[in-house]
mmCIF file of the C-alpha atoms, coordinates in Angstrom:
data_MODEL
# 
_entry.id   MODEL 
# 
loop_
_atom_site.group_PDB 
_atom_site.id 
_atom_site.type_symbol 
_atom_site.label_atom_id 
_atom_site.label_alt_id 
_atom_site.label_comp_id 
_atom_site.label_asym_id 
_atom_site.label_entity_id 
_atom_site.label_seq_id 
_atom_site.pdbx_PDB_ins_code 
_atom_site.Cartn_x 
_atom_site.Cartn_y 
_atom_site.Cartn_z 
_atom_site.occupancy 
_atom_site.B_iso_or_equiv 
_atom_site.pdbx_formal_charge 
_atom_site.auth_seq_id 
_atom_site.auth_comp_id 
_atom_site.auth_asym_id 
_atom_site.auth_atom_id 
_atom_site.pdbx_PDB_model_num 
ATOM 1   C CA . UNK A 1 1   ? 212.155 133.078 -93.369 1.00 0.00 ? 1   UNK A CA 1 
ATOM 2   C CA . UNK A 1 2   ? 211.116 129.733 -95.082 1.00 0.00 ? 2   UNK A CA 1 
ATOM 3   C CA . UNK A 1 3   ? 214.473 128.276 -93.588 1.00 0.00 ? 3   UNK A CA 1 
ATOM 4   C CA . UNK A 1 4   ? 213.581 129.291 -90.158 1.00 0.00 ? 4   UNK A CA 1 
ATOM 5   C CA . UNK A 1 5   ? 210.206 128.166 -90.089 1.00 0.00 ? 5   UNK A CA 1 
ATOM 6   C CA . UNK A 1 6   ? 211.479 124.518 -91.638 1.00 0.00 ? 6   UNK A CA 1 
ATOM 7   C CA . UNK A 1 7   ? 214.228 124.412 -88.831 1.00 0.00 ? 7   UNK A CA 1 
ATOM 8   C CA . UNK A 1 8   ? 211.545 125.485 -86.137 1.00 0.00 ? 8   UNK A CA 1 
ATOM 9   C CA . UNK A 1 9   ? 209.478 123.017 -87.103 1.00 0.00 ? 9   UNK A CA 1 
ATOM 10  C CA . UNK A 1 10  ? 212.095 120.340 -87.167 1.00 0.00 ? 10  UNK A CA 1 
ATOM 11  C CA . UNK A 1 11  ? 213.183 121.243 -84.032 1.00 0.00 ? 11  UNK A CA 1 
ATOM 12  C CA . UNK A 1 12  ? 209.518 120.774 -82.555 1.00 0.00 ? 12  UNK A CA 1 
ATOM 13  C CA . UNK A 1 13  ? 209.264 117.150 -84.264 1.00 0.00 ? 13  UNK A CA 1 
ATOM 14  C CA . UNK A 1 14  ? 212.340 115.914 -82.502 1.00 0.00 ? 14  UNK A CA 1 
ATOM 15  C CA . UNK A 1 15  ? 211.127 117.102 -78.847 1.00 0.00 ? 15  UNK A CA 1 
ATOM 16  C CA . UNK A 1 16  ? 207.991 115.265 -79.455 1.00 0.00 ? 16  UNK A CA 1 
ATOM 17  C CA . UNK A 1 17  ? 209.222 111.884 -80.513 1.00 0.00 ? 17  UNK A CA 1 
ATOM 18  C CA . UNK A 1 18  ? 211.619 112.318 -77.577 1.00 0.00 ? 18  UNK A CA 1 
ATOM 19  C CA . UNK A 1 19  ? 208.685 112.399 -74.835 1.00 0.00 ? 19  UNK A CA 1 
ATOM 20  C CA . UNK A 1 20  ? 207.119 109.853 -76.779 1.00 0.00 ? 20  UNK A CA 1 
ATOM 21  C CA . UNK A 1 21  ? 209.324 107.677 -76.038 1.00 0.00 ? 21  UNK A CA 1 
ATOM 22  C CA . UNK A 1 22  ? 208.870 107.872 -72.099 1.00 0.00 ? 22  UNK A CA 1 
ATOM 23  C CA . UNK A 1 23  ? 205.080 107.462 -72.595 1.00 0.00 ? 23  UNK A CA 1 
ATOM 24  C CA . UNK A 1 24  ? 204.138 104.991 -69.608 1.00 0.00 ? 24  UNK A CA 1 
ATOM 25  C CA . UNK A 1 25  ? 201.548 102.694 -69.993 1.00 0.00 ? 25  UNK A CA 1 
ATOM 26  C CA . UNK A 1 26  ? 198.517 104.729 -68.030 1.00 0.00 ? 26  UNK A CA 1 
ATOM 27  C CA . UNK A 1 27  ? 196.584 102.714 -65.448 1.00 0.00 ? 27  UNK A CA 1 
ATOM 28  C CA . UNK A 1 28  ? 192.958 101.841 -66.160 1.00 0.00 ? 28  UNK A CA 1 
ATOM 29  C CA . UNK A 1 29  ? 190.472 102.833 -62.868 1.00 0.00 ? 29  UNK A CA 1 
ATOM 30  C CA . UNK A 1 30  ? 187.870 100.430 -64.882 1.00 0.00 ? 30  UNK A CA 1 
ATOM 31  C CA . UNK A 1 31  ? 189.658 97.182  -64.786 1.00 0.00 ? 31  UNK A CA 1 
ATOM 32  C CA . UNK A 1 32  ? 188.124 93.820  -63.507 1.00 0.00 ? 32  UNK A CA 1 
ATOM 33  C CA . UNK A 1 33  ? 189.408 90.419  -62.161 1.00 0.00 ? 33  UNK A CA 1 
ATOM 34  C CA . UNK A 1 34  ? 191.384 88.242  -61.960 1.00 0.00 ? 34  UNK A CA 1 
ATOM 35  C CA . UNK A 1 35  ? 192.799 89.083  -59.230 1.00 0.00 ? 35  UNK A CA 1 
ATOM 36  C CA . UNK A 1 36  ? 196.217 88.120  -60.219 1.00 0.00 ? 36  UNK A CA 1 
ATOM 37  C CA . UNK A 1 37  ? 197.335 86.870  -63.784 1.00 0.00 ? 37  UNK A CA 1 
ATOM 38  C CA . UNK A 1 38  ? 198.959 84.794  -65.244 1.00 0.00 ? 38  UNK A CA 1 
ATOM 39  C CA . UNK A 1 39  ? 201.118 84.905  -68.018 1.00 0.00 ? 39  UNK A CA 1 
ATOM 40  C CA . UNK A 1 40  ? 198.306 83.183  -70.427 1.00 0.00 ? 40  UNK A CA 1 
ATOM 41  C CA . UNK A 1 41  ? 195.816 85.016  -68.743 1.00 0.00 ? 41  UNK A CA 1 
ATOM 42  C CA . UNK A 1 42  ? 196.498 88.834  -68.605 1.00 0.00 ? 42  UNK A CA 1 
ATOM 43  C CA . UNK A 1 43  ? 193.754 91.052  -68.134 1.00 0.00 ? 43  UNK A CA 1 
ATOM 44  C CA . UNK A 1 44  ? 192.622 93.147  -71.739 1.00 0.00 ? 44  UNK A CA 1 
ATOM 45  C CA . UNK A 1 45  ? 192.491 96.375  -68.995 1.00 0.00 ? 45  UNK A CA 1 
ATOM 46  C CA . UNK A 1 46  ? 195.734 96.338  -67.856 1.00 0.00 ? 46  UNK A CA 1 
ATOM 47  C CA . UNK A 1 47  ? 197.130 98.138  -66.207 1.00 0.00 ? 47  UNK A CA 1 
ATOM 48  C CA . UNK A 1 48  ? 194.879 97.761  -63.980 1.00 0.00 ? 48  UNK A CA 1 
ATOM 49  C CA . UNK A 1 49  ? 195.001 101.072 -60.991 1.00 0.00 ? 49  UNK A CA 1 
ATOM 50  C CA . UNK A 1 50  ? 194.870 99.888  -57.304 1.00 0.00 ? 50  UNK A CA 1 
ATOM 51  C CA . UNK A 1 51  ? 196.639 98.709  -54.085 1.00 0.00 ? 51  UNK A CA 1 
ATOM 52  C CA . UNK A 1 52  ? 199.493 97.673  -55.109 1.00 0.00 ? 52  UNK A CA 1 
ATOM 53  C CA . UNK A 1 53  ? 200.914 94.632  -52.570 1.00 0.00 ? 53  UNK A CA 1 
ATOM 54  C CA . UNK A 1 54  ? 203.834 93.747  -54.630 1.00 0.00 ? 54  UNK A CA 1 
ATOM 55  C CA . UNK A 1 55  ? 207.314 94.691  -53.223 1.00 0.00 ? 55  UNK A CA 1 
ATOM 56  C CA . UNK A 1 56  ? 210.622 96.373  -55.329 1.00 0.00 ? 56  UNK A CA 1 
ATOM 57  C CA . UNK A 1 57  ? 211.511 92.840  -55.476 1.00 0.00 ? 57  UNK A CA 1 
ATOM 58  C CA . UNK A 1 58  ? 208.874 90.921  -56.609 1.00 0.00 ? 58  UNK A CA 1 
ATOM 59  C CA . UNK A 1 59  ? 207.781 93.170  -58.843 1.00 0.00 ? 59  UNK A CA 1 
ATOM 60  C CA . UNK A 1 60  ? 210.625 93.256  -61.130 1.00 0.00 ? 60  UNK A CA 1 
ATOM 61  C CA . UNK A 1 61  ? 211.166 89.500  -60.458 1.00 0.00 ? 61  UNK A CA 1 
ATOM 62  C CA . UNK A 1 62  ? 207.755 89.308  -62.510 1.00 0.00 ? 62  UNK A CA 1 
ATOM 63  C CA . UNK A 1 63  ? 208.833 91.811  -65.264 1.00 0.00 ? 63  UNK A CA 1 
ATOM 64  C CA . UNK A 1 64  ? 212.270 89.843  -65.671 1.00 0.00 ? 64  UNK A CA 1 
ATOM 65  C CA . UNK A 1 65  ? 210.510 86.365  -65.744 1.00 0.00 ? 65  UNK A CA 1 
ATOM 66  C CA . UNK A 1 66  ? 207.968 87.978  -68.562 1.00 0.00 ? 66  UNK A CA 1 
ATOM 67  C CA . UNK A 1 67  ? 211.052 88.405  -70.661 1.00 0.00 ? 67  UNK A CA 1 
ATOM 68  C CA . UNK A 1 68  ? 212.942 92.074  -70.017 1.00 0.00 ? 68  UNK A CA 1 
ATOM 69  C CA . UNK A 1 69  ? 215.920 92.542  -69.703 1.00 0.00 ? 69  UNK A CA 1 
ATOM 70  C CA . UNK A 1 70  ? 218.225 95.409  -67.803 1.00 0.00 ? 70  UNK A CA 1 
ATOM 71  C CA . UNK A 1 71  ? 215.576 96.533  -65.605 1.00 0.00 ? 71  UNK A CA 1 
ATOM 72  C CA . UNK A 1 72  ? 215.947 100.395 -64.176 1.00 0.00 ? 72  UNK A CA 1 
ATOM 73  C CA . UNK A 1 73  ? 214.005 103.073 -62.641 1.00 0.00 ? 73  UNK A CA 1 
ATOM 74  C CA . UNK A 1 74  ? 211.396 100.751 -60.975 1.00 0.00 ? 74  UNK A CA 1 
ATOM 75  C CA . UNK A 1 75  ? 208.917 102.952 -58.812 1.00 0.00 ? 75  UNK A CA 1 
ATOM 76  C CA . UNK A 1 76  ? 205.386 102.820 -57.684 1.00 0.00 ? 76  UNK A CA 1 
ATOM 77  C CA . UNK A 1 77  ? 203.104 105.351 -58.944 1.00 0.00 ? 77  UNK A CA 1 
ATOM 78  C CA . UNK A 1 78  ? 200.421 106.978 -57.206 1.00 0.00 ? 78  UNK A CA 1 
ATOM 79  C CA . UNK A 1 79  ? 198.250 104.447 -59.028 1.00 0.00 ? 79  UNK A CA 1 
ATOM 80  C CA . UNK A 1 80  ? 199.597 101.336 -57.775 1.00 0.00 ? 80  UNK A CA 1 
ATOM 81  C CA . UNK A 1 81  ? 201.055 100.200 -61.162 1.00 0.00 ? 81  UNK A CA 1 
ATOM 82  C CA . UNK A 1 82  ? 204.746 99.804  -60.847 1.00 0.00 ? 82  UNK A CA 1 
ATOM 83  C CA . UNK A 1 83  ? 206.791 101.778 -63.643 1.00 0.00 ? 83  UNK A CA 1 
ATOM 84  C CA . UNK A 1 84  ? 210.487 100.726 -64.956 1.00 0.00 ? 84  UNK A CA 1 
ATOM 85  C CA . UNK A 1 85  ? 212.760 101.056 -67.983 1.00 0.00 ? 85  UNK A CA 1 
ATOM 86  C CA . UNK A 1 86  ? 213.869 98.012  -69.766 1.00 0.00 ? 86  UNK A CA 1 
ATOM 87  C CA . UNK A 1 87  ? 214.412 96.453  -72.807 1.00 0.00 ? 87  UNK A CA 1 
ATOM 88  C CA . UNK A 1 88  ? 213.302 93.544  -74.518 1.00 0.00 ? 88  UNK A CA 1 
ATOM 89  C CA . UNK A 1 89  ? 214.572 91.871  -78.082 1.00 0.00 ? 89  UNK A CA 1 
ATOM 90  C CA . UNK A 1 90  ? 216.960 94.781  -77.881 1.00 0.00 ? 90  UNK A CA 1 
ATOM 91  C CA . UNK A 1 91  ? 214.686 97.637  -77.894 1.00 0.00 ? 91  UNK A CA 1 
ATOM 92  C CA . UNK A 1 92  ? 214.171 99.951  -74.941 1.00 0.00 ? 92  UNK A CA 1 
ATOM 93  C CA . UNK A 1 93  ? 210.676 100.282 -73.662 1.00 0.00 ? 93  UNK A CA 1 
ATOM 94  C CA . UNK A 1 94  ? 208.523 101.584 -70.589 1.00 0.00 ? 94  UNK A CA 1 
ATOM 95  C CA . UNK A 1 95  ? 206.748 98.539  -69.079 1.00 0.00 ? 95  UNK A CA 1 
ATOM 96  C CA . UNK A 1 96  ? 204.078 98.548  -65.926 1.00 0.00 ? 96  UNK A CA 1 
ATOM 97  C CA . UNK A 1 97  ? 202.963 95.945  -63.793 1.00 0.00 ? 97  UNK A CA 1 
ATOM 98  C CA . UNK A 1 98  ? 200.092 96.295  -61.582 1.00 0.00 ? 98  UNK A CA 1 
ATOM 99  C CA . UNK A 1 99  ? 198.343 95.132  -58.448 1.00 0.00 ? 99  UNK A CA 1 
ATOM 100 C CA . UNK A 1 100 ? 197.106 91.704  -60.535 1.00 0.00 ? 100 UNK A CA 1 
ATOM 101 C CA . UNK A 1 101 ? 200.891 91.254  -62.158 1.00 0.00 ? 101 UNK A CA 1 
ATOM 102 C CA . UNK A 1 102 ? 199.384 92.326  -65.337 1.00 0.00 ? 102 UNK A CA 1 
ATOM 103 C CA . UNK A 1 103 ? 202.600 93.164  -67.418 1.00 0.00 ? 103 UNK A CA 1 
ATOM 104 C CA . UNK A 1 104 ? 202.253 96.039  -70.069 1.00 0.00 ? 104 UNK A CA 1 
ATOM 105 C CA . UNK A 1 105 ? 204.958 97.648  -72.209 1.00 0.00 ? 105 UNK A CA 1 
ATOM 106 C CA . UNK A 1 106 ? 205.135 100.981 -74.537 1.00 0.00 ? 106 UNK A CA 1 
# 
């Protein structure tokens, strides 16, 4: 029984660090200005939720010029904060860029 309950439990503690990995960064309703950013000027909020007028393109033009590499999955949520897969120093991570260019990664 103790074996089971060990194995169950190890079992459980592998699914969650699984999804924890594809945690996306979530989008902040409350953000502010500016109303795009820079890299030396990123907004503490971000991401920041909102109308998103950045294309496919552009958008992971941005993420790619902030340093990540082997960019995938790029889509727009229903928050206006663009979501991909990508890696950076060789680690994978999520990373989100919203309407200001405000670049976030998990």
């Amino acid at each position: 029984m103790k074996k089971l309950l060990i194995a169950i439990a190890t079992i459980a503690f592998s699914a969650t660090s699984v999804l924890a990995q594809e945690t996306k960064p979530a989008a902040n309703p409350d953000g502010d200005t500016p109303a795009v950013a820079t890299p030396s000027d990123q907004n503490a909020a971000a991401p920041v939720e909102g109308a998103n007028s950045f294309t496919e393109d552009q958008a992971k033009d941005r993420i790619t010029e902030a340093g990540y590499a082997d960019v995938t999955e790029l889509k727009l949520d229903d928050k206006g904060v663009w979501q991909a897969k990508a890696t950076k120093d060789g680690k994978s991570v999520m990373v989100s860029m919203d309407y200001q260019g405000n670049i976030v990664a998990k």
